[in-house]
C-alpha positions in Angstrom: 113.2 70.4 40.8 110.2 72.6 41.7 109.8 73.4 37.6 110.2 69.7 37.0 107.2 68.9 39.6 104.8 71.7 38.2 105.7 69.9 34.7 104.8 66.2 36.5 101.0 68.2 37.7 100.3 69.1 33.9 101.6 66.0 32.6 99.0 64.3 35.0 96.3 66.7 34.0 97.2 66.0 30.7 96.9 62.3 30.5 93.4 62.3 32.8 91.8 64.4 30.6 90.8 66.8 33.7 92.0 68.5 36.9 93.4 66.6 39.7 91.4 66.6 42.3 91.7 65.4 46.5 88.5 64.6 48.5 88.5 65.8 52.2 86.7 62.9 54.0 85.6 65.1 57.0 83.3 67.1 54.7 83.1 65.3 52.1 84.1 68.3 49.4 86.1 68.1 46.3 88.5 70.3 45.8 89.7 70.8 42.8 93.5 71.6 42.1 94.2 74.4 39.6 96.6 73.5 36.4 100.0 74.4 36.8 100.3 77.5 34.5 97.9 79.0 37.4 99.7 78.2 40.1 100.8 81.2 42.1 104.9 81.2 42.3 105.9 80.6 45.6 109.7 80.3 46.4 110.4 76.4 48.5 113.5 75.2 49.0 114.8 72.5 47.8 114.6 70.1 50.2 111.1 69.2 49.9 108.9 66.5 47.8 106.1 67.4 46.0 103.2 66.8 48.5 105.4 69.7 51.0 105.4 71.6 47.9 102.0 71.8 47.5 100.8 72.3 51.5 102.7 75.2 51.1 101.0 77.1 48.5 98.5 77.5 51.4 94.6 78.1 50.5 92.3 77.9 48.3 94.7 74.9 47.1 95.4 73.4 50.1 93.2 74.3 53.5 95.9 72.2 56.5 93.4 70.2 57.1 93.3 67.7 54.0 95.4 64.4 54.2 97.2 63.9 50.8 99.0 60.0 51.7 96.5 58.4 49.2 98.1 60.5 46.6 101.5 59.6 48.5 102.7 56.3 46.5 101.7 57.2 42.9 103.4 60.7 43.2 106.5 59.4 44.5 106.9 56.6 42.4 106.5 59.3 39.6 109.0 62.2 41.4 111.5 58.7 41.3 111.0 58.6 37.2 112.3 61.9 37.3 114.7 62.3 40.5 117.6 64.5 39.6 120.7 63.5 42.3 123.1 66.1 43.3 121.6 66.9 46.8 120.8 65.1 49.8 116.8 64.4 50.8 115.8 63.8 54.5 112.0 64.3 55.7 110.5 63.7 59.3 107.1 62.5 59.6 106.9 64.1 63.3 104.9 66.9 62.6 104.1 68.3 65.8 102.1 71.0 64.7 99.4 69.2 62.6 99.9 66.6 65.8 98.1 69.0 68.2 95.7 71.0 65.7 93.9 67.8 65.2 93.8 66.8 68.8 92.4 69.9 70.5 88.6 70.2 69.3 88.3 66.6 71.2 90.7 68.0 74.2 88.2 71.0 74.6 85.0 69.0 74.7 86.5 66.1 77.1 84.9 65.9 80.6 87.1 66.8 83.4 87.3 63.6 84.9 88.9 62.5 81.2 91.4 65.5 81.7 92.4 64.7 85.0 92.8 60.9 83.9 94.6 61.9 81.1 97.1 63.8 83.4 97.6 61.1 86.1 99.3 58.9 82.2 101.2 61.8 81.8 99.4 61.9 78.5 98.0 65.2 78.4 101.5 67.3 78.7 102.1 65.4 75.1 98.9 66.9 73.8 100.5 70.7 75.8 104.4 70.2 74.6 105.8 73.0 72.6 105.9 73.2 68.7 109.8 72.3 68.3 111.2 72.4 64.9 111.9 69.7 63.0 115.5 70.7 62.7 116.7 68.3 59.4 120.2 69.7 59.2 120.9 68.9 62.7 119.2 65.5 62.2 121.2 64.7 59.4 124.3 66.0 61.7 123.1 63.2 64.1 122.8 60.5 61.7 126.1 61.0 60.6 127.6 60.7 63.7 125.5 57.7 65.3 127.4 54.9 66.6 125.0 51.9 66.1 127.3 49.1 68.5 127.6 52.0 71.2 124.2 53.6 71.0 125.8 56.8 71.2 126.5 60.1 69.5 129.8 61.6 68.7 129.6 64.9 69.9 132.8 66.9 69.2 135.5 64.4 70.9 133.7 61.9 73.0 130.8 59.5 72.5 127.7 60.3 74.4 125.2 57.4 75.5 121.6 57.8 74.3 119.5 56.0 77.0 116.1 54.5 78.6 116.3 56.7 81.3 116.6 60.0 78.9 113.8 59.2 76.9 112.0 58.6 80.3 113.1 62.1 81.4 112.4 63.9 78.0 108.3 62.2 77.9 107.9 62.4 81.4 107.1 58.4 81.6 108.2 55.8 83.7 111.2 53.5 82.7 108.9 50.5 83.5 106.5 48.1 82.7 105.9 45.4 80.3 107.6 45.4 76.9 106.0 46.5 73.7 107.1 44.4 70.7 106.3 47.5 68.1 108.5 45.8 65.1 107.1 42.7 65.6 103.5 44.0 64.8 102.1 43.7 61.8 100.5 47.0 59.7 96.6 47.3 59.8 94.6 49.2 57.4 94.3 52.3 59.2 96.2 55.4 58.5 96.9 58.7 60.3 94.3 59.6 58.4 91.1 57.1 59.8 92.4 58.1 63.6 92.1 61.8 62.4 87.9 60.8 61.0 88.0 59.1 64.4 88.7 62.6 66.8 86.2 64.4 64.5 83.5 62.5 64.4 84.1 61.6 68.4 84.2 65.7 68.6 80.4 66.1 67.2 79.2 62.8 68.2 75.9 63.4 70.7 76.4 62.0 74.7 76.5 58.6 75.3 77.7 56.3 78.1 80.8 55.2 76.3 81.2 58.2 74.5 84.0 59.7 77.0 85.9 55.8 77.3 85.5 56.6 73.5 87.0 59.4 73.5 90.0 58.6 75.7 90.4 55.7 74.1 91.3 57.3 70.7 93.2 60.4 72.2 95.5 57.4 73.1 95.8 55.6 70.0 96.3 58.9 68.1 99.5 60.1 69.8 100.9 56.6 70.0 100.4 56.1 66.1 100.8 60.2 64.7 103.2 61.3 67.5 105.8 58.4 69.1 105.8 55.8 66.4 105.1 57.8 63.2 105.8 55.6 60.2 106.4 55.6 56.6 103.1 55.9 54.5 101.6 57.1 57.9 99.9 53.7 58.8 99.2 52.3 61.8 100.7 49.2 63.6 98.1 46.4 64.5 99.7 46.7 68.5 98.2 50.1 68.8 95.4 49.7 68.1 95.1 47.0 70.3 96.1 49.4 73.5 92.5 49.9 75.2 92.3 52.0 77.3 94.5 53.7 80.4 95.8 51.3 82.0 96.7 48.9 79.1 98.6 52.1 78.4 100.1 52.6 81.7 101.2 49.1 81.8 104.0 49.8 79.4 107.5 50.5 79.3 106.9 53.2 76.4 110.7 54.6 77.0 112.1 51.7 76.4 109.6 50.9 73.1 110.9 54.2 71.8 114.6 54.4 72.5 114.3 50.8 70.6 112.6 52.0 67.8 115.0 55.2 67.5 117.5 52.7 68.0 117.2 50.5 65.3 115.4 52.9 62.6 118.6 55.1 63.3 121.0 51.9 62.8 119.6 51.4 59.3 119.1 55.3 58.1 123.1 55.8 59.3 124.5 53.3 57.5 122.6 54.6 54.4 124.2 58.2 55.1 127.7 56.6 55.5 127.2 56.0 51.9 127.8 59.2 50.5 126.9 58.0 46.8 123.5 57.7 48.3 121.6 60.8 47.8 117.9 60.8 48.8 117.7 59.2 52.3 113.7 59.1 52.4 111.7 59.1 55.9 112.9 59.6 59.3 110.2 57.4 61.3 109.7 57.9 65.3 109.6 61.0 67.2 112.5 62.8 66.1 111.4 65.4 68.6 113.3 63.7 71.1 116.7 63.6 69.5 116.3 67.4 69.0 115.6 67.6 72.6 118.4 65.5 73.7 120.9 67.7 71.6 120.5 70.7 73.3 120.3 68.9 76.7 123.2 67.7 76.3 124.9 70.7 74.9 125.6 74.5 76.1 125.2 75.7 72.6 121.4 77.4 73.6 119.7 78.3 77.1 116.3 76.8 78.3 113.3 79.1 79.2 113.0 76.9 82.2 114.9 74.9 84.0 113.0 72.7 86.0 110.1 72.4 83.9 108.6 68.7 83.6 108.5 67.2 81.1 112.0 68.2 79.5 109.8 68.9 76.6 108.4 71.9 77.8 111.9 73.4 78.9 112.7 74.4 75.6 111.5 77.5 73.4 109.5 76.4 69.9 112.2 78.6 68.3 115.4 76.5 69.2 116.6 75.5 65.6 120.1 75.2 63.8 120.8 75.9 60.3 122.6 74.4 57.9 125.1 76.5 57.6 125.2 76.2 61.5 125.4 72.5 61.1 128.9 72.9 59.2 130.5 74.6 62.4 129.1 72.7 64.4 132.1 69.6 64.5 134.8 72.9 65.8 132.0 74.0 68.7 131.6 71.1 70.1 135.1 70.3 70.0 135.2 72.1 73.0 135.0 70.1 76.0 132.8 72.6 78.1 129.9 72.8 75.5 129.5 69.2 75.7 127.3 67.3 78.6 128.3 63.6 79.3 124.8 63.5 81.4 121.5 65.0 81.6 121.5 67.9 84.6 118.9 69.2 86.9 117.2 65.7 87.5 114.5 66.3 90.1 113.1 64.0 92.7 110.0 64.1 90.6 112.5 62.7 87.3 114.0 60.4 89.6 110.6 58.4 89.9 110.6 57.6 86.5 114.0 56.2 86.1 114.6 52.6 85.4 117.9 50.0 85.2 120.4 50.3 82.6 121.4 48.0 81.1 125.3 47.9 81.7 127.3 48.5 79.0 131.2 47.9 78.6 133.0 51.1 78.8 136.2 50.1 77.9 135.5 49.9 74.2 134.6 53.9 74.6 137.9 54.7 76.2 139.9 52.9 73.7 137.5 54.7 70.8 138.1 58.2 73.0 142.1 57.2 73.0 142.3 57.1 69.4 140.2 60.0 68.4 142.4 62.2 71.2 145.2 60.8 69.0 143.7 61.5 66.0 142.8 64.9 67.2 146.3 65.7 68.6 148.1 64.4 65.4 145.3 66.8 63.1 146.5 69.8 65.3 150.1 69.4 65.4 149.6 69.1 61.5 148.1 72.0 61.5 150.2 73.7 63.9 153.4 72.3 61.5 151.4 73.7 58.4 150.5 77.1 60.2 154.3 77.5 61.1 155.3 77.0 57.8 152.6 79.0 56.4 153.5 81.6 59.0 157.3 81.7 57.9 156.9 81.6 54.8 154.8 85.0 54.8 157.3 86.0 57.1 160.0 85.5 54.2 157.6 86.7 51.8 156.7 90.1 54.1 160.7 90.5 54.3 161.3 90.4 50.8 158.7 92.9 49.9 160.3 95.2 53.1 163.7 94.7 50.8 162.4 95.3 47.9 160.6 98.3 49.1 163.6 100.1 51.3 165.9 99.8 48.2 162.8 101.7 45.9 163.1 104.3 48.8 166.7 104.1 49.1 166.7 104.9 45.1 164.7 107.6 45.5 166.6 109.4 48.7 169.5 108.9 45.8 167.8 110.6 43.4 166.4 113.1 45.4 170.0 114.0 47.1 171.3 114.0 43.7 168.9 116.6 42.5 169.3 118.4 45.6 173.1 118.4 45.1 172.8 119.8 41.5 170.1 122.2 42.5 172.8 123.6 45.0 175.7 124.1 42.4 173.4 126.1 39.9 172.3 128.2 42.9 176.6 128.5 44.3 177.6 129.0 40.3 174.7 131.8 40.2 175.6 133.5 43.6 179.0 133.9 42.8 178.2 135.3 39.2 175.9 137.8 40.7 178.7 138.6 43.4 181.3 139.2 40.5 178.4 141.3 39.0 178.2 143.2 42.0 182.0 143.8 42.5 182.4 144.8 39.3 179.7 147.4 39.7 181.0 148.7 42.7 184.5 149.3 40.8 183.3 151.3 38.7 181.1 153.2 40.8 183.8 153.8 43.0 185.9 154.7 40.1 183.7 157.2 38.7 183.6 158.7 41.9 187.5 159.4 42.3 187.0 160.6 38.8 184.0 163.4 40.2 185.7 164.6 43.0 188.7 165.0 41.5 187.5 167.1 38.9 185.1 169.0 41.2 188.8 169.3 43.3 190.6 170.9 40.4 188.0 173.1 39.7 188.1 174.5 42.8 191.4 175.0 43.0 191.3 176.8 40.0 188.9 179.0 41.0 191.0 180.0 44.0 193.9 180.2 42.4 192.4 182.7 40.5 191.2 184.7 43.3 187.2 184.6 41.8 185.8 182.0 44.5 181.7 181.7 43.5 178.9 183.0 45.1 177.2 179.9 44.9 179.8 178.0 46.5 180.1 180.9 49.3 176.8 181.0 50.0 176.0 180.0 53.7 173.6 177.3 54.4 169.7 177.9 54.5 168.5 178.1 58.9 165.8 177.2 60.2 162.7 178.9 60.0 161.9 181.7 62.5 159.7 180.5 65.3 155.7 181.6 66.1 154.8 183.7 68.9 152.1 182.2 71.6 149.6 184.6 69.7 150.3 183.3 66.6 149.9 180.0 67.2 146.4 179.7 69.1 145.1 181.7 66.1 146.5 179.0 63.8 144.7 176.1 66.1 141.4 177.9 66.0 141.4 178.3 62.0 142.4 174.5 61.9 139.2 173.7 64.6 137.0 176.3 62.2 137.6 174.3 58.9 137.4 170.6 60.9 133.7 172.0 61.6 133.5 173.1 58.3 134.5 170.0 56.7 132.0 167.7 59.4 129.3 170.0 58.6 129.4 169.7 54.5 129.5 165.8 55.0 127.3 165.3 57.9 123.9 163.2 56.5 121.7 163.6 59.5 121.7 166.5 61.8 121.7 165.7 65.4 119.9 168.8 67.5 119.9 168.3 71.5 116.7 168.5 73.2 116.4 171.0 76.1 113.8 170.2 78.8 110.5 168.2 77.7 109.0 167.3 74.3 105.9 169.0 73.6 102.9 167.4 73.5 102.6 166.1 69.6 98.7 166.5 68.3 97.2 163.3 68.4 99.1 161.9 71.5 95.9 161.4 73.6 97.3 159.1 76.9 95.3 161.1 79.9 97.6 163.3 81.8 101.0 161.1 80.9 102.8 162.5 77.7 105.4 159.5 76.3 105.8 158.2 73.0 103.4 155.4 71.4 106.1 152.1 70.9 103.8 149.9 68.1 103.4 145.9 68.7 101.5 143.0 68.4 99.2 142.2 71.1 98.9 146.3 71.5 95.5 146.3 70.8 94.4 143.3 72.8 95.1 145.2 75.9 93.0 147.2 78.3 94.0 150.9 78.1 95.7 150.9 81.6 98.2 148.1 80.7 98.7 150.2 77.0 99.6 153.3 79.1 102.0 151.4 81.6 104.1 149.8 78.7 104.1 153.2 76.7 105.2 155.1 79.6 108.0 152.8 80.8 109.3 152.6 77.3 109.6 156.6 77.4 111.3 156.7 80.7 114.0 154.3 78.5 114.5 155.7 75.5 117.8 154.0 75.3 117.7 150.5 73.6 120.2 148.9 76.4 118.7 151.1 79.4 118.0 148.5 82.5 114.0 148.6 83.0 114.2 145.4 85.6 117.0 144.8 87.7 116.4 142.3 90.5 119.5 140.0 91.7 120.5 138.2 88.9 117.7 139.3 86.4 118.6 142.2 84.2 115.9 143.4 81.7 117.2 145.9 78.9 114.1 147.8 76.8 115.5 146.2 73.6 114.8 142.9 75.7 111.1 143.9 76.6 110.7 144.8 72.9 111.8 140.9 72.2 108.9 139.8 74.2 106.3 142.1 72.4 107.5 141.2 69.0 108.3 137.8 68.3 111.7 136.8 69.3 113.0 134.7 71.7 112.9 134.9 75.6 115.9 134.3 77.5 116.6 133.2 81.4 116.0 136.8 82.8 112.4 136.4 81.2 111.5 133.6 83.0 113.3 134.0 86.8 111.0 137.5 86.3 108.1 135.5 85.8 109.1 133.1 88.3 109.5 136.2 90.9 105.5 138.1 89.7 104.1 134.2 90.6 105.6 134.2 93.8 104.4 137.8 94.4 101.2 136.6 93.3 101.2 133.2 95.9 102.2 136.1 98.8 99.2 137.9 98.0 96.3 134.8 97.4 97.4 132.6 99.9 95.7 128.8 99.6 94.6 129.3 96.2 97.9 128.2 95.0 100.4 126.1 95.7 103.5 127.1 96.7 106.7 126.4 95.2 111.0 126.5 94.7 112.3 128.0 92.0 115.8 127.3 90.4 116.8 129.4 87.6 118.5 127.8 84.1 121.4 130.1 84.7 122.1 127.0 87.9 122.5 124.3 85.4 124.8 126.5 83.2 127.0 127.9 85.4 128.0 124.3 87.1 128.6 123.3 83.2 131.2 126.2 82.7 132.8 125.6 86.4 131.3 128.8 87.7 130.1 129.3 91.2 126.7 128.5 91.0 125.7 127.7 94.6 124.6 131.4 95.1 121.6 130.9 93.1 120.2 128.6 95.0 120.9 129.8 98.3 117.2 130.3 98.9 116.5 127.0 99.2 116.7 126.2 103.2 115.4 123.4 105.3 112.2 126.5 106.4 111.8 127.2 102.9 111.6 123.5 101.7 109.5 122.5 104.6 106.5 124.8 103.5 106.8 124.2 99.4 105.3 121.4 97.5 106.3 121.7 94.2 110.3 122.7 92.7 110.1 124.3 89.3 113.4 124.0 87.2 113.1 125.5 83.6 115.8 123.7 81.3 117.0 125.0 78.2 117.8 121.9 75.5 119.5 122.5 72.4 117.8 126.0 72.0 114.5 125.2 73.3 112.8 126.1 76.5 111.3 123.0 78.7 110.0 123.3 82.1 110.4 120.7 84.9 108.0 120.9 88.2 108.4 118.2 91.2 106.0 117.4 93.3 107.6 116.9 96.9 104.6 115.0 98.4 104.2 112.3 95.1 107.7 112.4 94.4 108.2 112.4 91.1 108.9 115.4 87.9 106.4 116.5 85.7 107.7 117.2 82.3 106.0 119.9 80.1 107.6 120.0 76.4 105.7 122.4 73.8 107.5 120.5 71.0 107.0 117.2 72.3 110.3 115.3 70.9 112.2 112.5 73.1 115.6 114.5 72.6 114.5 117.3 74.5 114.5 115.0 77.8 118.2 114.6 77.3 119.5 116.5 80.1 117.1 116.5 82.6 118.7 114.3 84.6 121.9 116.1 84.6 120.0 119.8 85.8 118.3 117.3 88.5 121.9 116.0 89.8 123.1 119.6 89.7 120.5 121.2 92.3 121.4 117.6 94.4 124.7 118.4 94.4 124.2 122.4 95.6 121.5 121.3 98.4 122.4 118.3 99.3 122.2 118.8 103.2 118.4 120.0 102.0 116.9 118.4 99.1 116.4 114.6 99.7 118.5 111.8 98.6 115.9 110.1 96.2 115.3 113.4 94.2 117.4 112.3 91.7 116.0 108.8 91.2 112.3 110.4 90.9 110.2 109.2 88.1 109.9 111.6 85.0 106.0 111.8 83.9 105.5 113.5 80.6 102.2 115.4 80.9 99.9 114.4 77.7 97.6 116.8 75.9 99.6 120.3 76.6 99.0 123.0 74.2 101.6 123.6 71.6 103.4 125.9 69.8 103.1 126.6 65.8 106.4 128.1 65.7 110.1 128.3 66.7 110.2 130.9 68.9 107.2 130.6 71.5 108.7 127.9 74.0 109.4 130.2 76.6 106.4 131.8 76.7 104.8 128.6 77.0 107.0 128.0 79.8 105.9 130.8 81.8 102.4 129.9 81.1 102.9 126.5 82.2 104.1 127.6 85.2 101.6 129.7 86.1 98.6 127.1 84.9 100.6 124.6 87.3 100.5 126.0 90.4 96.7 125.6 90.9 95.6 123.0 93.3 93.0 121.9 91.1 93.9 119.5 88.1 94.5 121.8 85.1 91.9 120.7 82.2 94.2 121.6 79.3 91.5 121.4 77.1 90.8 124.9 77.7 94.3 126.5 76.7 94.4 125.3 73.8 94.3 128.7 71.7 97.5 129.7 73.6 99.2 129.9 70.3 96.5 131.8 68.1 96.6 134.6 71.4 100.3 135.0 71.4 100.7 138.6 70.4 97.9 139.1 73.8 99.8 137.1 75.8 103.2 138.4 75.5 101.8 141.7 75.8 100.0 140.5 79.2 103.7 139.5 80.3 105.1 142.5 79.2 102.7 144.7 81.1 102.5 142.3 84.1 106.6 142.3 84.2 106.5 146.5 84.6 103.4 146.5 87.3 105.1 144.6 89.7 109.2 145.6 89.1 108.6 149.4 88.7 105.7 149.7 91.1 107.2 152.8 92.7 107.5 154.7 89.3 104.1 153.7 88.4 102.7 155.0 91.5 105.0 158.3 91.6 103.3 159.3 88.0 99.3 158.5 88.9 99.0 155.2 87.7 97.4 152.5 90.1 99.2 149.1 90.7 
């Protein structure tokens, strides 16, 4: 269809001799409409006419603000030459959208006097309403099931009444006043198009004494004619125009004008969908707005944003729309007798102003129509439940038969199988009891020849006897056992055994282990001041000031054993081979940080005010309650003397292999979280190490501690590696416990100083665990 229009703009450009053009009378511009092969390709569905096609393709084409219904009749008289049936054609001329884009530049320069007026007519929440879809699927779903001599809808399985009094509800005007005989009028010259000249030149025109009257005036006639009584070819009723003014406006029954129009345009477009040989259906005139409306007000298939809003119009989102494919399920939903409304709900005092008389209307007609569809509905769904039965046994039958079919193919096969198994047995009996005849018959023989050897070995003997020559071998007594070693002997033996065992250990030895008795000289070089130890190489060795140099190397001496215990404080245990971690480049583990936690603490002891004092609760808490251990011991410290006099609790957490430090603030309550890999994951358990100290102190810590906000502090300084987060823990926890803000700004070479810092940590570690070893050997702590 599209390919066939494009074809309709060349043949047009053909037979002019030039481009189509379209003339926008508010500027008075030509603009001139590219041939086809230049058209961009845009992808429209189907259910569109030409002039939709081409608003579509959007600017420079088409601007929204050109009107195209002078091109209207000619192009559809010549998309009629061509029409191709085989899908059904439905188009609303309510387009809300355009409806309020045109209105607003006069709304925004009217007085406020105008506004006001405009509000007590209920006018201006017209110009405010929402932009609601058009919704043509569920339109055509209407139209299909309109009931012109009930003036209802059949929603699911009962009729339900379209009224005065809804349409009142839905606009927000009164169900009153004179009539207004819209049908009766006869079409004026105007177009949607003059009104639209009207509002702009009104917008620009310079003050006058009837300029706001004006004004008003054609704000009026516009949403009458573009908005409630939209009409084919967009032209405008001679009765509208007429309406000068408020209160000629506010002297009619405007409800009632609608639901009549709706009424009647809906009788004739209904009977044209009945006939399903009918394909293109045209125009939908009036302010299909309202029907959509109505829908879901009187369904439960969607939610309003608001509930009380007035007018009803303003209760629903813009978005509300069903599709097509929503429209064929939609029959089987509403079937359903709780997602169908008989009335409209929430009616406010305000809503019951504006309600009028209904006419009365014969209800027994519905029940009898309501009687036969239950009837028709029961007799569907016993059918169906008949056919489902059937359908039901029948797969039943068909499920048995395969079941048959199936245990006698296994039954074959256990037959075959036991057969197999039953021959397999007889070659293995037939084969056993050859190889026991085998076996017998050996043994026969065997035993044979044996009563054939000692019978001969018996007659030579009694030969030889009776002969009186008996051998010597034969009389030869039997070998004893060899004589036993003296005591002498045998210590001898063990000492030539323990001589060649050296021997042997000496000849393959590699490396040759001598012990060292008393001290180690003095090597040339060694240099240290009046300490001799041996120089361990590292990192940050150099950044160090000479005293911190000499405390590491002379520790490290006093430990020459890799797993020797340098630190030992409750339940910290530093090995040397764990010190050497922190110098290199590896990891740090718990011990490394309760340490830490324990020289900062020593440090507030000493300084007092300058910092703030804290709780500590070591990582090893958290894991011990996750392997069922006893973990209360390690926070026993924390007491009601203890937590009265901190103001911060500092919990380091170790996630999925990385180190993460947690510090509360007991006067703000709430956590600050420091992450030196800033990922979301690493959060994952902080809550669960929280709950755990809760649990431990509860008669302590407060109640609320665990529903404590969790503030991740920005700009940190970061590692550049995998193996750093503890030591940016420990920093972190020393840079925190200042009562000034921290400017983090000013740590951010943290990771280029590394091999300096963990040699700071190292050497600050020693000076304050091993004070009295320091001390003992000259060295001032």
């Amino acid at each position: 269809m599209i390919v066939m229009q494009l074809n309709i703009l060349v043949l047009l450009t053909a037979t002019f001799g030039k481009q189509p053009w379209l003339q926008d009378p508010a500027v008075g511009q030509t603009i001139l409409v590219p041939p086809a092969p230049l058209l961009p390709p845009v992808l429209l569905p189907l259910e569109m006419n030409f002039i939709s096609h081409f608003k579509r393709l959007g600017p420079p084409i088409y601007n929204g603000r050109l009107d195209f219904m002078d091109l209207d009749d000619w192009i559809i008289s010549i998309e009629e030459m061509f029409f191709m049936p085989g899908s059904s054609y439905l188009y609303s001329r309510c387009a809300v959208k355009s409806f309020k884009a045109n209105a607003k530049p006069l709304l925004d320069v009217l007085s406020d006097e105008s506004i006001e007026s405009l509000r007590e007519f209920r006018i201006l929440d017209l110009f405010k309403m929402p932009v609601i879809q058009q919704n043509i699927p569920l339109l055509y779903y209407l139209m299909k099931s309109y009931s012109v001599r009930r003036n209802a809808f059949l929603l699911g399985k009962c009729y339900v009444k379209f009224s005065v009094n809804e349409v009142a509800c839905i606009l927000d005007l009164p169900n009153r006043g004179r009539e207004f005989h819209f049908q009766r009028s006869p079409l004026s010259k105007y177009k949607h198009n003059d009104l639209v000249q009207e509002i702009d030149s009104l917008t620009i025109e310079e003050a006058s004494p009837t300029l706001e009257l004006r004004r008003v005036n054609a704000l009026v006639r516009y949403v009458l004619a573009v908005l409630l009584f939209p009409l084919k070819g967009l032209k405008v009723p001679t009765c509208i125009l007429e309406i000068q003014g408020l209160d000629d406006f506010g002297a009619v029954n405007w409800p009632m004008a609608i639901h009549s129009f709706v009424h009647s345009h809906f009788a004739r477009m209904s009977d044209v969908a009945a006939r399903e040989e009918m394909t293109n259906l045209g125009y939908l005139e009036g302010c299909s707005v309202i029907l959509v409306v109505w829908f879901f007000e009187h369904t439960k298939l969607a939610a309003p944003i608001s509930e009380m809003a007035v007018p009803r119009l303003h209760r629903w989102s813009p978005k509300i729309s069903i599709s097509a494919t929503q429209c064929s399920e939609l029959q089987v939903k509403l079937s359903k007798s709780d997602n169908v409304r008989r009335a409209l709900v929430y009616i406010s005092v305000e809503e019951q102003d504006l309600l009028g008389e209904e006419e009365e209307v014969d209800s027994s007609d519905f029940e009898e129509e309501n009687r036969r569809l239950k009837k028709e509905i029961k007799e569907r769904e016993e059918a169906k439940e008949i056919k489902e039965k059937r359908d039901r046994v029948k797969k039943l039958k068909e499920k048995r038969v395969r079941e048959k079919k199936k245990m006698e193919e296994e039954e074959r096969k256990r037959e075959v199988v036991k057969e197999m198994k039953e021959e397999k047995r007889v070659r293995e009996k037939k084969k056993r009891e050859e190889e026991e005849k085998k076996r017998e018959e050996r043994f026969k023989g065997y035993v044979d020849d044996l009563k054939h050897f000692i019978q001969g070995k018996f007659d030579a003997l009694a030969a030889l006897f009776r002969e009186g020559r008996p051998s010597a071998s034969l009389l030869q007594t039997p070998p004893s056992s060899p004589p036993r070693s003296s005591p002498k002997e045998e210590a001898l033996k063990e000492e030539e055994d323990e001589k060649a065992i050296i021997t042997y250990l000496t000849k393959t030895q590699t490396k040759k282990f001598t012990p060292v008795k008393g001290r180690q000289k003095k090597r040339k070089g060694d240099n240290l001041g009046h300490h001799s130890q041996a120089i361990t190489k590292y990192p940050g060795r150099d950044h160090l000031f000479p005293q911190q140099r000499d405390v590491i190397d002379f520790v490290l001496s006093r430990y020459p054993d890799r797993d020797s215990i340098v630190i030992e404080r409750g339940n910290i245990f530093i090995s040397r081979v764990s010190l050497l971690d922190i110098l290199g480049t590896e990891w740090v583990c718990s011990s490394h940080i309760d340490a830490y936690a324990y020289v900062l603490n020593s440090l507030i002891e000493r300084e007092g005010n300058n910092m703030l004092r804290f709780l500590f609760v070591s990582s090893n808490h958290a894991y011990y309650k996750r392997c069922g251990k006893i973990s209360r011991r390690l926070v026993d410290h924390i007491t009601h003397d203890s937590f009265g006099g901190a103001e911060a609790i500092m919990i380091p957490c170790h996630v999925a292999s990385h180190w993460v430090l947690l510090v509360g603030n007991l006067k703000g309550k709430y956590w600050d979280f420091y992450d030196s890999l800033p990922n979301p994951m690493h959060r994952s358990s902080l809550q669960e190490n929280i709950r755990f100290l809760h649990e431990d102190r509860a008669e302590v810590l407060p109640g609320d501690i665990i529903d404590w906000p969790i503030h991740t502090v920005e700009g940190l300084p970061t590692q550049d590696n995998g193996n750093d987060c503890g030591i940016f823990v420990m920093k972190y926890m020393e840079a925190s416990l200042g009562k000034d803000r921290v400017d983090w700004t000013r740590h951010t070479s943290w990771a280029k100083e590394m091999p300096r810092i963990r040699a700071e940590i190292v050497a600050t570690l020693l000076q304050t665990f091993q004070t009295s070893l320091l001390t003992e050997n000259g060295f001032c702590v």
